[in-house]
N, C-alpha and C positions, 0 to 999 in steps of 0.2 A: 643519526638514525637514517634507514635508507628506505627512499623516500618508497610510498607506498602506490603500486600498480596495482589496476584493475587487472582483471582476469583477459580482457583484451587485449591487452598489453604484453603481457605475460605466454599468451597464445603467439602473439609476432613475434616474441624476442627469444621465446625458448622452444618452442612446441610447432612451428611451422608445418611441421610432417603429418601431424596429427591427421591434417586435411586434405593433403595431399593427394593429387588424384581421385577427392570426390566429388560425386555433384553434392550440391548442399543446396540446404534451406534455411532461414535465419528468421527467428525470432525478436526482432529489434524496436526502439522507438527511436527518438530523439536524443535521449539520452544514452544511447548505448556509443561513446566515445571511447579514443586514448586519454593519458593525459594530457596531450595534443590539442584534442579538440576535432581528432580525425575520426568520422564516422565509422560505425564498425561493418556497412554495408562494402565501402570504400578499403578498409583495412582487409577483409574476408575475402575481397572479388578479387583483389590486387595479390594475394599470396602465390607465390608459384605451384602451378599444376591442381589449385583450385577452380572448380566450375559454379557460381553464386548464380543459382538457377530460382529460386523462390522467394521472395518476401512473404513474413505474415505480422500483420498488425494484430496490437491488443487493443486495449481500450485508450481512444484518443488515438489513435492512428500512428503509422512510421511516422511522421512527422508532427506530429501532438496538439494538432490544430483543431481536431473536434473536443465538443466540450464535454462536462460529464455526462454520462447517459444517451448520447448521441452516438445512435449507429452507424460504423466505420463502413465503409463501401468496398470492393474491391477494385484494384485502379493498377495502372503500367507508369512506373519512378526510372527518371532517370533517363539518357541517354539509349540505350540499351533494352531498353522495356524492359525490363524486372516486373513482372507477376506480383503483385501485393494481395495476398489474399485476406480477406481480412475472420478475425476472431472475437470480434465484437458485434453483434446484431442478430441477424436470421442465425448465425452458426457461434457457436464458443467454441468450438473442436476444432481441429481439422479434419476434413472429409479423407475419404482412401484416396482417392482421385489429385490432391494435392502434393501428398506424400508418394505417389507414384513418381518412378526414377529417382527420390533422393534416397544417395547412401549416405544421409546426415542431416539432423537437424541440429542448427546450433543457435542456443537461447543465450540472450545477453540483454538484462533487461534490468531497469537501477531499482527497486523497490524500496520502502520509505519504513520498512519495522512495524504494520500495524498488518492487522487480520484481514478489516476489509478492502484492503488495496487490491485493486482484482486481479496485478497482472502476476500475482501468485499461481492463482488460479489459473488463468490463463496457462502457464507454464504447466500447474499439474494433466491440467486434460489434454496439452498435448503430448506429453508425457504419456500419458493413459493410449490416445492414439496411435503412437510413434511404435510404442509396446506392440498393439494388436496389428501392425503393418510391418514390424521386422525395423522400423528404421530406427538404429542408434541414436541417443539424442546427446549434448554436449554442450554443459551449460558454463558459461565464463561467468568467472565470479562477480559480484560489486560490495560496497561498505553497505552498511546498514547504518547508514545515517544518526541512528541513535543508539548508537551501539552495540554488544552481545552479550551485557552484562546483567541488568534488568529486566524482569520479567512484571508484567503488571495485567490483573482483569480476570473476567470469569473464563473458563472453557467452555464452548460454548454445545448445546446440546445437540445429538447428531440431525435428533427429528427438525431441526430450523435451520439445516445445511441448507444456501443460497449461497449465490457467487460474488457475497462480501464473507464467505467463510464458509465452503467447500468442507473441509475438513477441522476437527476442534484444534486452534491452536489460541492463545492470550494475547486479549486485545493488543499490547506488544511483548512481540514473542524472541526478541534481543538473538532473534541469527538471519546469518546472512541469505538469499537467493540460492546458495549451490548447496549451502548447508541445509535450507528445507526443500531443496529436491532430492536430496538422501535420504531425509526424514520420512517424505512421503512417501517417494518410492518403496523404500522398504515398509513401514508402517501402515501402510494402507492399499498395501500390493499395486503398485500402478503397471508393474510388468516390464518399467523401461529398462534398455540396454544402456547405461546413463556412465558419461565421464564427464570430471568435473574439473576444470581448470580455475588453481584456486588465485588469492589476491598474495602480491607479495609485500610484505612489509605492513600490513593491518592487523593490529590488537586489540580486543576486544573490547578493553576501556576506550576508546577511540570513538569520539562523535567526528561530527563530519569535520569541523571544522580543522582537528586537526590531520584531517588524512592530507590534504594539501590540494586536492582534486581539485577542478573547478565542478563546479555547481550547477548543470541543465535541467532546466526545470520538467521532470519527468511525467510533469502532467501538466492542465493549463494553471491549474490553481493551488500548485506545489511551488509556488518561487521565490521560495529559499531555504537555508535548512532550518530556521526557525519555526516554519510554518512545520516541517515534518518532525519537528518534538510535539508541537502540541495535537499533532494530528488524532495517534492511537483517543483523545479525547474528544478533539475537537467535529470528526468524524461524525459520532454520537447526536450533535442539530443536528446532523440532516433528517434521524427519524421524527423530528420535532414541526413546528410550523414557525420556529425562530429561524432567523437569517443565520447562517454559520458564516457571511461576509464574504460570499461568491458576489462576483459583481464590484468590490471592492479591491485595494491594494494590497489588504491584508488579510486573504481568507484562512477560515478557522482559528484567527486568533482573532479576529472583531465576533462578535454575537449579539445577535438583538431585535427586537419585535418594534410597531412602531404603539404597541400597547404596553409598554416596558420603558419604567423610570430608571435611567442610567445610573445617578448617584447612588438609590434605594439599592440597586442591585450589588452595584461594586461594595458598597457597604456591608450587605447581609452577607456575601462572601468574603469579605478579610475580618469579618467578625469570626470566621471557622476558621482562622489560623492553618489555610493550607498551606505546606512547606515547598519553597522553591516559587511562590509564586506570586505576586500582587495581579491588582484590580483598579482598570481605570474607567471610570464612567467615559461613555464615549456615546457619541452622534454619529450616523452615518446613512448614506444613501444608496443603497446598491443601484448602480449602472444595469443588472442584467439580476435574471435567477428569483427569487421569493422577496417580494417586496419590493420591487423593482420601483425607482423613480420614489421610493417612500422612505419617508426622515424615519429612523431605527433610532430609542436609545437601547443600549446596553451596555456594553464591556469591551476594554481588549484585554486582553490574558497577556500579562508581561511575567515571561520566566527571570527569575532571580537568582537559580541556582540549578541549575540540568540537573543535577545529581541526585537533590531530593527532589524537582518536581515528579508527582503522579497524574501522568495527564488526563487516563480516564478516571480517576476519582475524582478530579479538577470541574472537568467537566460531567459528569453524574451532578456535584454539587450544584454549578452554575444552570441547568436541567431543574437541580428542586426549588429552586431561589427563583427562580421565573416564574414555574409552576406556583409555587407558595403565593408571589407579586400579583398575578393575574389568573386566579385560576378560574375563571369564566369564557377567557382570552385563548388559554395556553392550548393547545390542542398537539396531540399527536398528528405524524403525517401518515395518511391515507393510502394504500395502495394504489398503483403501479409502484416497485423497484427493485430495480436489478431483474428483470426477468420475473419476478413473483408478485401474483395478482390476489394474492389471499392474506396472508400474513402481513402484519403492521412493520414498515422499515426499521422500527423503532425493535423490535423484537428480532428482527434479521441481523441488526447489526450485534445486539447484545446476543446472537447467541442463544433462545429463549425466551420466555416472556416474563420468567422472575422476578429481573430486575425493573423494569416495568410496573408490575403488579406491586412489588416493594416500596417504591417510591409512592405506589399511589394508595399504600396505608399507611406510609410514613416509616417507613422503615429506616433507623439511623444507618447511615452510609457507612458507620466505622463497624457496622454489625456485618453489613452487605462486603466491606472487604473481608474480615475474618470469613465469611462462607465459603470462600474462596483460593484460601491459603494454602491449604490440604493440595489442591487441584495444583496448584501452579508448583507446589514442591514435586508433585507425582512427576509434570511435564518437566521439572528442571534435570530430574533422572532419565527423564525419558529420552530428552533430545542430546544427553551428554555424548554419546557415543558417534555421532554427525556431526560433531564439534570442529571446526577446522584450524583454528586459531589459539592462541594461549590469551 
């Protein structure tokens, strides 16, 4: 089998003209590599008759050093002073003023398969920009870490669009970065003049492991691709006041309160016989984040089978088992997040407040999937035609 290239890759070894003779602006983080290991700011500036005139950061910065929620700065990278402007903080866009003189933006960016991973979003609104300023945009491909097979979670409603879910798609929505900048572009008119360079040799049964790539951890609290199956769930604490295990070695797959019995919990969830997964009582102390410096018991979430795990019902469950354990304790989280000062994160990240409200009249979770079935078959016709892979 031959061996599978990023869309970076693929731009150097087949597509070099593409860029030729433009000035350009790049969309990049840390993760935007060959299979090398060579940056793609270093890949782009070095192509012949290329001019790499802009950087723009998403969240957590060109180089991925800020943490979640922390506003990116604008700053000069590099030998060269490169321009970094960033798209995280006072601005999500790009202004007209940035995109002035480029005939190119090019987005290269690893995203992890879930809704609220922001640099989706990021990618759409410059997209949206790019459109009302004339400049072409030109997105290189990446894997989708959890593949393009599985689809899982509610759609979420448009009235609770925030920038962990701009637009409705499933908590994981099983396509790649080039594949939903087609999707949106056309479904949601974003205007761009958009080419796509796609990945060679990736199929859509493909988790990461076996694409062969190495592994950069595309966020602080993304490292490794373990942590990005359980994400599309594990995501979910955050709208809570439980540790989702920031702070730790293993985030979003530790969880736990320091008013939460570890054994009681891991127990009351392999009592529901979720598939693909066990449950280990665990202790832990987050270094940094909710809880900081305080003994947590709860869980880690050990996958046993990728195939049948479902991460956000996984996590919905380990959500009512907390609540159920401590519910004088349990508390949802408060606003400030993401930008939105009114709505409960917990409701931003689901998409609405249904699920929400659900849980807190006890609504069985097997009912809460079936509500949702109908919706994700809608979107599995819907996104077939942005399809890129077999």
């Amino acid at each position: 089998m031959a061996p599978v290239l990023a869309g970076l890759d693929v731009l150097r070894r087949r597509f070099p003209a593409l860029l030729r003779g433009r000035r350009v602006g790049l969309l990049c983080h840390q993760a935007s590599v060959t299979r090398g290991l060579e940056c793609a700011a270093d890949v782009i500036g070095g192509l012949r008759g290329v001019r790499l005139r802009a950087l723009f950061a998403p969240e957590h910065g060109v180089t991925g050093a800020a943490q979640d929620h922390a506003p990116v700065g604008a700053e000069r990278l590099g030998p060269r002073g490169i321009a970094v402007h960033s798209l995280y903080g006072r601005r999500l866009a790009p202004e007209p003023r940035m995109l002035a003189g480029l005939d190119a933006l090019v987005v290269d960016l690893q995203d992890v398969g879930a809704r609220y991973y922001t640099f989706v979003w990021t990618m759409a609104l410059a997209m949206r920009a790019c459109g009302e300023a004339g400049v072409p945009v030109i997105v290189l491909d990446r894997p989708n870490p959890l593949g393009g097979e599985r689809l899982e979670g509610n759609l979420p409603d448009p009235r609770f669009a925030s920038f962990v879910g701009l637009y409705p798609l499933p908590a994981r929505h099983g396509m790649t970065i080039a594949e939903l900048a087609a999707y949106l572009n056309e479904t949601h008119a974003l205007g761009c003049d958009l080419t796509v360079v796609p990945m060679q040799g990736w199929r859509r049964a493909m988790l990461w492991e076996a694409t062969g790539l190495p592994w950069v951890m595309p966020s602080p609290n993304m490292p490794t691709p373990a942590t990005a199956c359980v994400y599309p769930g594990g995501c979910l604490i955050e709208g809570t006041n439980l540790s989702e295990g920031r702070g730790t070695t293993r985030p979003f797959e530790l969880a736990g309160a320091p008013f939460l019995d570890g054994a009681r919990l891991a127990l009351a969830l392999a009592r529901r016989g979720l598939p693909g997964v066990g449950f280990r009582a665990a202790a832990f102390e987050p270094a940094f984040h909710k809880w900081r410096g305080r003994r947590c018991g709860g869980v880690q979430v050990h996958i046993t089978d990728p195939e049948r795990f479902r991460p956000f019902a996984t996590y919905l469950a380990l959500i009512v088992e907390a609540r159920r354990q401590a519910p004088r304790r349990f508390r949802w989280r408060q606003p400030p997040y993401e930008f939105e000062r009114r709505r409960l994160p917990f409701d931003l990240l689901c998409g609405g407040d249904g699920i929400r409200r659900a849980i807190e009249r006890g609504v069985p979770l097997r009912r809460l999937e079936a509500s949702w079935r109908q919706d994700l078959a809608r979107f599995a016709r819907a996104r077939r035609p942005y399809l890129l892979y077999p």
